[in-house]
Backbone as JSON, one array per atom type, in Angstrom:
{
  "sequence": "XXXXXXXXXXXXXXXXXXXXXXXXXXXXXXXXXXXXXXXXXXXXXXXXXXXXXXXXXXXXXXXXXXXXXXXXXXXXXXXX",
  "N": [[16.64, 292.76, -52.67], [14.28, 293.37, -55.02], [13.58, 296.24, -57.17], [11.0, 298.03, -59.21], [11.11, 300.09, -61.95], [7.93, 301.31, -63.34], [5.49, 301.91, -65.76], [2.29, 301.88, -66.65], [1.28, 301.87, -69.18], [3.21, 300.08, -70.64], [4.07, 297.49, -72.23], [6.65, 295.73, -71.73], [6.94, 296.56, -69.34], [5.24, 294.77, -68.02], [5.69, 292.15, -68.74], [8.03, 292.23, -67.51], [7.53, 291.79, -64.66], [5.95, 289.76, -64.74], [6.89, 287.38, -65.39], [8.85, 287.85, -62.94], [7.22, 287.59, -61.11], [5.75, 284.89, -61.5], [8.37, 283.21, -61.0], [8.43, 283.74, -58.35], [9.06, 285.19, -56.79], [9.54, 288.5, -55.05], [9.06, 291.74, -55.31], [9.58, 295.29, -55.53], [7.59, 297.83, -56.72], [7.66, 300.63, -58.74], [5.6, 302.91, -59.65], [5.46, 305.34, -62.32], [4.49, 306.98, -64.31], [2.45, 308.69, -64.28], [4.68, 310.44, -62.69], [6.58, 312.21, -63.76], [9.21, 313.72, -62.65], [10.47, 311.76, -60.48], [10.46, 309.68, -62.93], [12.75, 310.78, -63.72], [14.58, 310.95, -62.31], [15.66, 308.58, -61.69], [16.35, 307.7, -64.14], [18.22, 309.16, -64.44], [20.2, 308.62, -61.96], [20.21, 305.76, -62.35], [21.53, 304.95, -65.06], [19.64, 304.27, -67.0], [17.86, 304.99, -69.96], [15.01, 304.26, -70.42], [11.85, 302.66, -69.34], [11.04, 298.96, -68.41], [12.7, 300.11, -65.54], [15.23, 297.9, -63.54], [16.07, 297.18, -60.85], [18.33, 295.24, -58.86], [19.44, 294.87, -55.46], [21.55, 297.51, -55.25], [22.05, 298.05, -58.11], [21.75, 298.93, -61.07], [20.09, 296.41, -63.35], [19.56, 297.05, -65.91], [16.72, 296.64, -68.48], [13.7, 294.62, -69.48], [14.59, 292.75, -71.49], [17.28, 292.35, -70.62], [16.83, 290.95, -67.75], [15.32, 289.34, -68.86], [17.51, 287.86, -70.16], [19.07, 286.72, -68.11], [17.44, 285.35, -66.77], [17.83, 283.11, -68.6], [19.68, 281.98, -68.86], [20.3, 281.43, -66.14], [21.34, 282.8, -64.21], [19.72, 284.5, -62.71], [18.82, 282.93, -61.03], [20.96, 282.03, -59.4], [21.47, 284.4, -58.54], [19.35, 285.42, -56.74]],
  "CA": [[15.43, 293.49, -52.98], [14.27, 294.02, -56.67], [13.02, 297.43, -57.73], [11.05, 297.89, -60.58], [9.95, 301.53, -62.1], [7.25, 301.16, -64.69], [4.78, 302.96, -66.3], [0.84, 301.37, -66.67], [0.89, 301.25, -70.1], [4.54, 299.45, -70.96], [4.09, 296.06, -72.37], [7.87, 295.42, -71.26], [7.04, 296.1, -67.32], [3.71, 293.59, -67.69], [6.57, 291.26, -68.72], [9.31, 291.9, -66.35], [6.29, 291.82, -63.4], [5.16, 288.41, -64.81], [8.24, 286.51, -65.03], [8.98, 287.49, -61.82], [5.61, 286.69, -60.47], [5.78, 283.32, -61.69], [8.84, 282.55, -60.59], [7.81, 283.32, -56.62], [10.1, 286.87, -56.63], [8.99, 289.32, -54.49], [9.94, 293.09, -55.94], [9.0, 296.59, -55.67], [7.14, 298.44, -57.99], [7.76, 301.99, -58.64], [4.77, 303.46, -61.12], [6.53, 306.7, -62.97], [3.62, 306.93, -65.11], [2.02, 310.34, -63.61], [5.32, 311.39, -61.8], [7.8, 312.09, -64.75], [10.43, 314.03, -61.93], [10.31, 310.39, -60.33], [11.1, 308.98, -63.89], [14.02, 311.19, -64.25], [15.79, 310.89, -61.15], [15.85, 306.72, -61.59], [17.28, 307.51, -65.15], [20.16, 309.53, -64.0], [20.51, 307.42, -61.08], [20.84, 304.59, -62.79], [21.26, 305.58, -66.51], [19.24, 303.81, -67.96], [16.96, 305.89, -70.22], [13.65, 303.41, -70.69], [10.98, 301.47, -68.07], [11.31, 299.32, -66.93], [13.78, 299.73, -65.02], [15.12, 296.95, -62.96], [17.41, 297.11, -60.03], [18.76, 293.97, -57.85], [19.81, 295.96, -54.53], [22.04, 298.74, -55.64], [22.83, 297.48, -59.43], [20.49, 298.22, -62.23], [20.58, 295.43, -64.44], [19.0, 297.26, -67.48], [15.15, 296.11, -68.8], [13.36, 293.53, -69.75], [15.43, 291.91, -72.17], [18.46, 291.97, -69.82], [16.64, 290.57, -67.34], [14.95, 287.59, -69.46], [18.99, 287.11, -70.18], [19.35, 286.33, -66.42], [16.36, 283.89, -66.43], [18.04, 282.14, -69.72], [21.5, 281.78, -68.38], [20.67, 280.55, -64.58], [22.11, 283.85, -63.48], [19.04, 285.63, -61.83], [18.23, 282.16, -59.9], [21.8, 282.08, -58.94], [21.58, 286.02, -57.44], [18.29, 285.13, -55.79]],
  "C": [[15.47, 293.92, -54.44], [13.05, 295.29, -56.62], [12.43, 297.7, -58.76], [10.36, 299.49, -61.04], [9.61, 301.23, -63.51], [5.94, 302.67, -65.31], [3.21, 301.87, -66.87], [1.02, 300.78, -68.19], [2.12, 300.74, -71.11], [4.19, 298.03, -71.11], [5.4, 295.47, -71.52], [7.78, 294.84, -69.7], [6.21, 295.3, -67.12], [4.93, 292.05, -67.62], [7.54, 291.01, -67.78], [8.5, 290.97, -64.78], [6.23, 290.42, -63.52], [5.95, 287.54, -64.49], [8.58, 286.61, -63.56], [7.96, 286.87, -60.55], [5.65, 285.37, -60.67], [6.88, 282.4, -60.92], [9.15, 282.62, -58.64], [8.63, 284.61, -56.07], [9.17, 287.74, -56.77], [9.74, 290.73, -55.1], [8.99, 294.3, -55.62], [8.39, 297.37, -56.75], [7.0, 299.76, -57.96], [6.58, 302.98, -59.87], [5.13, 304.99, -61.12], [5.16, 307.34, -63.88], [3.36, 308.63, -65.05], [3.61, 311.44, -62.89], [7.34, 311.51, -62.77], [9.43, 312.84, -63.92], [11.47, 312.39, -61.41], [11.63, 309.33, -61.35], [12.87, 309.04, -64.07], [15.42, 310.96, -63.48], [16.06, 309.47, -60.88], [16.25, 307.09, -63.12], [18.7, 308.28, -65.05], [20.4, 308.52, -63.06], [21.3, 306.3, -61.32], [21.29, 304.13, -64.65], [21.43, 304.42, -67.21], [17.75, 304.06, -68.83], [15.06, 305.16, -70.53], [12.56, 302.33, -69.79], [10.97, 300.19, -68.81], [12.9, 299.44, -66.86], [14.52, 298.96, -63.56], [16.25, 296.83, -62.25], [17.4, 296.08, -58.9], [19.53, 294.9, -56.72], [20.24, 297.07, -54.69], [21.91, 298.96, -57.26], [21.37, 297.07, -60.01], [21.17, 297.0, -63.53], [19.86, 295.78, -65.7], [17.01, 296.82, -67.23], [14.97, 294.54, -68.67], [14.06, 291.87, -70.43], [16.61, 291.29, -71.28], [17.63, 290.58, -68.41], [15.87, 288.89, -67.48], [16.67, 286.88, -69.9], [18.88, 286.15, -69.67], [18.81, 284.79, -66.31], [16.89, 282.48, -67.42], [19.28, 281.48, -69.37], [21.47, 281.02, -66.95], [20.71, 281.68, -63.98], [21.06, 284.43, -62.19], [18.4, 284.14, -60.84], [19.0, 281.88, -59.13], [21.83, 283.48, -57.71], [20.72, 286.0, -57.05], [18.6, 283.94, -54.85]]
}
């Protein structure tokens, strides 16, 4: 299960969203936007201070960038 907490007006999470949209990956979407307690308790959580933020079951794997890694390397078609 992928997790994603964004915020409406984040170019980043339009990106993370898309990529995974395209490639047929189903995920959660957490909008933080209005509910900044929300925000805070998914950056301690998983400390990582910026949306999105992008967790593969337990294990955030960071943003956007990290996650276009994944797509560049094989890795995130391998852990799917």
């Amino acid at each position: 299960m992928i997790t994603i907490y964004t915020t409406r007006a984040c170019p980043h999470c339009l990106r993370a969203k898309d990529l995974l949209r395209r490639k047929g990956i189903s995920f959660q979407e957490v909008d933080v936007t209005e509910d900044r307690g929300k925000r805070e308790e998914a950056e301690k959580r998983y400390g990582w201070m910026t949306v999105p933020i992008i967790v593969m079951g337990d294990k955030c794997i960071g943003g956007v960038d990290e996650l276009y890694r994944m797509e560049r390397s094989g890795e995130l078609d391998r852990y799917l």
